[in-house]
C-alpha positions as CSV (number, residue, x, y, z in Angstrom):
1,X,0.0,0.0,0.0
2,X,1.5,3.7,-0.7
3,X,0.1,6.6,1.1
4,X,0.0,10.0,-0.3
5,X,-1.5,13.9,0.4
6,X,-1.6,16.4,-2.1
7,X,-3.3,20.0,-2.0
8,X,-7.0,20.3,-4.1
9,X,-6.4,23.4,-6.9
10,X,-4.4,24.9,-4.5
11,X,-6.8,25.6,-1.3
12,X,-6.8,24.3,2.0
13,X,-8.3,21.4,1.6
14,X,-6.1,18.1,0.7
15,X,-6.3,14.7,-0.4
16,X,-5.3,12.0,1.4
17,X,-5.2,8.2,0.3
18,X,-3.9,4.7,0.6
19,X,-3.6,3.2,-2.4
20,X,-4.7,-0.9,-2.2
21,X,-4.6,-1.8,-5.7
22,X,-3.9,-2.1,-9.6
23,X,-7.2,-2.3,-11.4
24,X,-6.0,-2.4,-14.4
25,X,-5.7,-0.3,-17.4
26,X,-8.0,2.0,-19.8
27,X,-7.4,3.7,-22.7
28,X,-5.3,6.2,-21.5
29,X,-4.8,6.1,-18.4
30,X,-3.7,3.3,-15.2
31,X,-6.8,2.6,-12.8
32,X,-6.0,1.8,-9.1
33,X,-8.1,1.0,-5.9
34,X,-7.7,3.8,-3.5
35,X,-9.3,3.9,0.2
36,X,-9.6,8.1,0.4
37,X,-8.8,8.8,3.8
38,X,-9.5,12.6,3.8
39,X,-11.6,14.7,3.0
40,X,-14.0,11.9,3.1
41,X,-13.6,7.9,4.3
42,X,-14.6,5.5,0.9
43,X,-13.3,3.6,-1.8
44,X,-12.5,5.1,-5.3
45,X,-11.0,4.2,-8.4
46,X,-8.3,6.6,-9.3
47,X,-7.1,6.9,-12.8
48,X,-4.0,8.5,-13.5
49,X,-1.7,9.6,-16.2
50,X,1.8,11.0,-16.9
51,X,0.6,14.8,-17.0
52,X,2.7,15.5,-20.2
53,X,0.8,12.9,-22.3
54,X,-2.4,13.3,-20.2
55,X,-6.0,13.2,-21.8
56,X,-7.4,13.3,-18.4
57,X,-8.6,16.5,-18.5
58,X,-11.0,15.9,-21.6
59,X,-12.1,13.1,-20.2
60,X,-13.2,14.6,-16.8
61,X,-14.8,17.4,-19.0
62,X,-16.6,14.6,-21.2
63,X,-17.5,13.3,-17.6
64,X,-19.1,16.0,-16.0
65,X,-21.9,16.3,-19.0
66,X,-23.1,12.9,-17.5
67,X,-23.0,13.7,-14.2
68,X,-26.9,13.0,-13.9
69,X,-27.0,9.6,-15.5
70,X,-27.1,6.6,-13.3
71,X,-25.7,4.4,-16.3
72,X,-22.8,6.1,-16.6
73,X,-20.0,6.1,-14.0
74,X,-19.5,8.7,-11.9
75,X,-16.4,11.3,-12.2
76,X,-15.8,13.1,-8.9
77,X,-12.8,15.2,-9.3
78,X,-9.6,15.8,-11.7
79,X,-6.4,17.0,-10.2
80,X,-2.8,17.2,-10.8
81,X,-0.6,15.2,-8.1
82,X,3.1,14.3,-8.4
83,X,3.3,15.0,-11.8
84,X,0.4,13.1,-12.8
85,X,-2.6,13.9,-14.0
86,X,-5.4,12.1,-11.6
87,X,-9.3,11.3,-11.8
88,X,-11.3,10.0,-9.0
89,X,-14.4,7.9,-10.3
90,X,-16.8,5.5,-8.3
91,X,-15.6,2.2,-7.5
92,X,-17.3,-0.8,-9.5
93,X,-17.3,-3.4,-6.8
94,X,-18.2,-5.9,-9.4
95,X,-15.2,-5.0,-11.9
96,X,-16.5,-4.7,-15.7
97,X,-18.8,-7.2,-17.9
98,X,-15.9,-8.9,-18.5
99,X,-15.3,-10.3,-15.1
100,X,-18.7,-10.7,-15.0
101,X,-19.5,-12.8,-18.0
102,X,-16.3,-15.1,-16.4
103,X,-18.8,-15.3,-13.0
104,X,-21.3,-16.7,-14.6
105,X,-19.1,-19.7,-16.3
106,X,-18.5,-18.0,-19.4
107,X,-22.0,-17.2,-21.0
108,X,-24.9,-15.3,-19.2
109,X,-28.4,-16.3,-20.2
110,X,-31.0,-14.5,-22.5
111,X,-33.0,-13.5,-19.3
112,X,-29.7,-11.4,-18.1
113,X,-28.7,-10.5,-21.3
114,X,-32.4,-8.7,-22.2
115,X,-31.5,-7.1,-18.6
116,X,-27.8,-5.7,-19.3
117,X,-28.6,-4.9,-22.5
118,X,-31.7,-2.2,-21.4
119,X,-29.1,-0.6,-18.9
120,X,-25.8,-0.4,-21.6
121,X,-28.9,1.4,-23.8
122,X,-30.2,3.6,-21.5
123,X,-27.1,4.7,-21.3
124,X,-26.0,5.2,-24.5
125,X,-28.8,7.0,-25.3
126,X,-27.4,9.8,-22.2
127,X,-24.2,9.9,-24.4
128,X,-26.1,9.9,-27.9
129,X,-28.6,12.5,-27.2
130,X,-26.0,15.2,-25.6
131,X,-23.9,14.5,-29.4
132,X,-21.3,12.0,-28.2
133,X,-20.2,9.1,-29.4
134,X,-18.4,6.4,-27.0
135,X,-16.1,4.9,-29.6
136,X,-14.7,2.2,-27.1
137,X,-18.0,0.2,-26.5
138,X,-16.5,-3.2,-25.2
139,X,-17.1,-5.4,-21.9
140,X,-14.0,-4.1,-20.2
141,X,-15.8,-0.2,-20.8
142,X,-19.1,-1.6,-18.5
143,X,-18.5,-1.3,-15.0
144,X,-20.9,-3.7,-13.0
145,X,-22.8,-1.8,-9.1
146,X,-24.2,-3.6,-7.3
147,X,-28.3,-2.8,-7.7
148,X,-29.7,-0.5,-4.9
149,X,-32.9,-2.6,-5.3
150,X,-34.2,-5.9,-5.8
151,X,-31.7,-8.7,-7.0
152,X,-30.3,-7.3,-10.1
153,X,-27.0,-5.6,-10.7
154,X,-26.3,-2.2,-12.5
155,X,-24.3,-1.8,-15.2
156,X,-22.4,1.7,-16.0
157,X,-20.4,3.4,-19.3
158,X,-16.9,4.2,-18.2
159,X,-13.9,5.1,-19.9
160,X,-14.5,8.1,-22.4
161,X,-10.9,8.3,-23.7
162,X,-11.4,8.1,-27.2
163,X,-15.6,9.4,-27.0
164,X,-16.5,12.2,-29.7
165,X,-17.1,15.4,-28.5
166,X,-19.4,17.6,-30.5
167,X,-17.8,18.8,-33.6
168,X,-14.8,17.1,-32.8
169,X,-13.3,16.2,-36.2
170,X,-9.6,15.3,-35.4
171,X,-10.2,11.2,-36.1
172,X,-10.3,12.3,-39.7
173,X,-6.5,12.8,-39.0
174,X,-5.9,9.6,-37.4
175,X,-3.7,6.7,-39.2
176,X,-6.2,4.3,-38.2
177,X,-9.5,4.3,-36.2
178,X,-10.3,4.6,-33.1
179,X,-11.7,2.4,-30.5
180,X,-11.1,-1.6,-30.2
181,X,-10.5,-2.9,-33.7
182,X,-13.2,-6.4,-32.9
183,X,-15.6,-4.4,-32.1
184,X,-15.9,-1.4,-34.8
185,X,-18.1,-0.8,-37.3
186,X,-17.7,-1.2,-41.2
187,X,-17.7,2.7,-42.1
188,X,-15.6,3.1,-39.0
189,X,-12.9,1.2,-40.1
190,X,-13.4,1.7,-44.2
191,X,-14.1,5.3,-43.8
192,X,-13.2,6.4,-40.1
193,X,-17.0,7.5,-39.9
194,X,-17.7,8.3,-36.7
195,X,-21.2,8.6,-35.5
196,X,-23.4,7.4,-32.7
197,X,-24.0,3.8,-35.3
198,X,-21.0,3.0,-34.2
199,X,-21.8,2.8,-30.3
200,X,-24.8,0.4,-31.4
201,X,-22.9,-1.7,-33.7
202,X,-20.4,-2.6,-30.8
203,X,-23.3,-2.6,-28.5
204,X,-24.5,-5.9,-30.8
205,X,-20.9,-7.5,-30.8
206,X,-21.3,-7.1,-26.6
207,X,-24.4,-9.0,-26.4
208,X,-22.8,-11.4,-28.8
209,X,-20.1,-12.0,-26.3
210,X,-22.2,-12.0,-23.3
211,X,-24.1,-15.1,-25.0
212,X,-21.5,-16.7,-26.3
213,X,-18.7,-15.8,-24.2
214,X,-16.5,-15.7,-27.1
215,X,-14.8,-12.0,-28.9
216,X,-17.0,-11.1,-31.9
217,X,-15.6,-12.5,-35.4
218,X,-13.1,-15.2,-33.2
219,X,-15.1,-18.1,-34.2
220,X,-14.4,-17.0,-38.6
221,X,-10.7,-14.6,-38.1
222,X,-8.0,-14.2,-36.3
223,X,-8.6,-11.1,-34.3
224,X,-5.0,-10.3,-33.6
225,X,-4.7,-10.1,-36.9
226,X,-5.7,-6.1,-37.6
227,X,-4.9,-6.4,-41.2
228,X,-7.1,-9.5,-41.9
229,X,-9.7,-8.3,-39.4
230,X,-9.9,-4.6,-40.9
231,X,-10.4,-6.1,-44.1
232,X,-13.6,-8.5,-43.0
233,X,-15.2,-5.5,-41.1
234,X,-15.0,-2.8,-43.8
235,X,-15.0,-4.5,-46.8
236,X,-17.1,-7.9,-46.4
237,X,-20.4,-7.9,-46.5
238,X,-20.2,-10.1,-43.4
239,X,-21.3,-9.5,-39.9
240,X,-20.4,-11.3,-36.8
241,X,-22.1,-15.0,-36.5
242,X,-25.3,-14.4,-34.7
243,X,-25.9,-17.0,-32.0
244,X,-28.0,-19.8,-33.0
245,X,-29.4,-20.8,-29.7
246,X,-30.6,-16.8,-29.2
247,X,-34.6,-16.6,-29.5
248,X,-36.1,-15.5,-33.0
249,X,-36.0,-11.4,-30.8
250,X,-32.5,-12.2,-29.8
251,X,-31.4,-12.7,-33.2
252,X,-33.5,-10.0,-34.6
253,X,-32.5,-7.5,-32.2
254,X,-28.8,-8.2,-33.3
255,X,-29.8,-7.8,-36.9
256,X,-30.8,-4.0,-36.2
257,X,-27.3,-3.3,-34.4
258,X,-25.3,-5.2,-37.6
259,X,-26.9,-3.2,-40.6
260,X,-23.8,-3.1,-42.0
261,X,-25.5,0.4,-44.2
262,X,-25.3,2.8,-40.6
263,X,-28.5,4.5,-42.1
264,X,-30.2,1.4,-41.3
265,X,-29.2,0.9,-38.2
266,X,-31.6,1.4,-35.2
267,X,-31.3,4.0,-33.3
268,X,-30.5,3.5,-29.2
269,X,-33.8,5.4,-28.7
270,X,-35.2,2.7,-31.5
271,X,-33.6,-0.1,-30.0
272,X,-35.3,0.3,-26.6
273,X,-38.7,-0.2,-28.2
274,X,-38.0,-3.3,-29.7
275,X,-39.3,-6.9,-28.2
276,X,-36.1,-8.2,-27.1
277,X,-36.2,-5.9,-24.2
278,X,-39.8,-4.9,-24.1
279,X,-39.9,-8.3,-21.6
280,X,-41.9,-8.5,-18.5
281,X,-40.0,-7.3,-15.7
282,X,-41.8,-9.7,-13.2
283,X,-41.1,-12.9,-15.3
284,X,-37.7,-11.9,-16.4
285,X,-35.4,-10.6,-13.9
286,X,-31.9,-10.6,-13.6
287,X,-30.6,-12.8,-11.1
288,X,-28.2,-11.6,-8.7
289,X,-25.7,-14.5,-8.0
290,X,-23.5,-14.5,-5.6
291,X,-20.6,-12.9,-7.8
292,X,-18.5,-10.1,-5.5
């Protein structure tokens, strides 16, 4: 453990911490378990960042837009500290999907899937309205709370590294796209086209994963391969295998998110109408298994 102080934006007040662990890493930035000891007594996840490559900053301004949405983690501060630049978000307790999806044996079933699904929507439809674009839409970007109610858990956004800001055109510059090459969309990669369609095309490789616990397009490419797998996305006129065993809304719901023409694509507003998650709440509930 390594205990530290440093002074808030220069006032009286300081920060004082214990750091307990490496969390792991996002897209620009190292994530650790921190027990704050002052000015208040909780656990946080501090991200941090050399300040003279730091993105930090953008990312806490991107963060503060959402402060009112309960599906997307929470930012609380931004500060500089030891020359590094430093956020401190809310703790997931139940680490991202990712983890999760390894809890429940690999695969998570329909039932759950309808659930998660709603809340990665909800919240992408916060981001979408407000003219953002996540651009990193992947398991290890949804941080799993545990639910304040009931038996279910509650999933959250994180990570807005690489997200679109309004009128932000400076991918167009970019040697290649941005974002997690698996789980990009065919005028992302072909054309670096960035728009909210892209959110919801990843959004249907997620609930691919969650269902079959496998990456999207491992099962037909080699997904380490970036040439190979830049080539299938963009200029195929494949999508990734659709699970079999997923019920006729399942499947139907994924064909929405894989138009592979983005002008067809649903909408995250859309989406949230269709049957696959207009269930019934009492007959299909998430189950809360014993997973933290």
């Amino acid at each position: 453990m390594e205990s530290g102080s440093r002074a808030l934006y220069g006032s009286s007040s300081t920060l004082q911490w214990i750091k307990m662990k490496n969390l792991g890493a996002g897209s620009n930035g190292v994530v650790e378990l921190v027990e704050m000891i002052n000015p208040a007594h909780m656990l946080v996840a501090v991200k941090t960042s050399p300040l003279s490559v730091s993105s930090l900053e953008r990312e806490y301004r991107i963060l503060e837009i959402f402060f009112d949405c309960p599906y997307v983690v929470q930012c609380y501060v931004q500060f500089p500290a030891f020359g590094r630049d430093n956020l401190i978000l809310e703790y997931a307790q139940g680490g991202d999907l990712f983890d999760l999806i390894e809890k429940y044996g690999g695969r998570i079933p329909e039932s759950d899937v309808r659930c998660y699904t709603k809340m990665i929507l909800q919240g992408l439809s916060f981001v979408h309205r407000r003219g953002y674009v996540h651009c990193d839409i992947k398991p290890e970007n949804i941080l799993v709370f545990p639910y304040q109610f009931g038996n279910r858990y509650n999933l959250k956004l994180a990570d807005f590294g690489l997200a679109k800001e309004p009128g932000d055109d400076t991918w167009l510059t970019l040697e290649r796209f941005r974002g997690t090459p698996a789980y990009m969309s065919p005028e992302s990669v072909k054309n670096r086209e960035i728009t909210a369609a892209l959110d919801i095309w990843s959004l249907g490789c997620v609930v691919v994963e969650m269902i079959t616990g496998e990456r999207p397009w491992e099962s037909s490419v080699d997904i380490n391969d970036l040439d190979s797998l830049a080539t299938r996305i963009a200029w195929s006129r494949d999508i990734p295998d659709i699970p079999r065993n997923m019920s006729p809304d399942g499947r139907d719901f994924l064909m929405k998110c894989f138009a592979r023409d983005l002008r067809e694509r649903w909408t995250a507003d859309r989406l949230m109408t269709h049957p696959f998650l207009t269930f019934d709440n009492k007959r299909s509930i998430c189950k809360r298994y014993e997973l933290f």
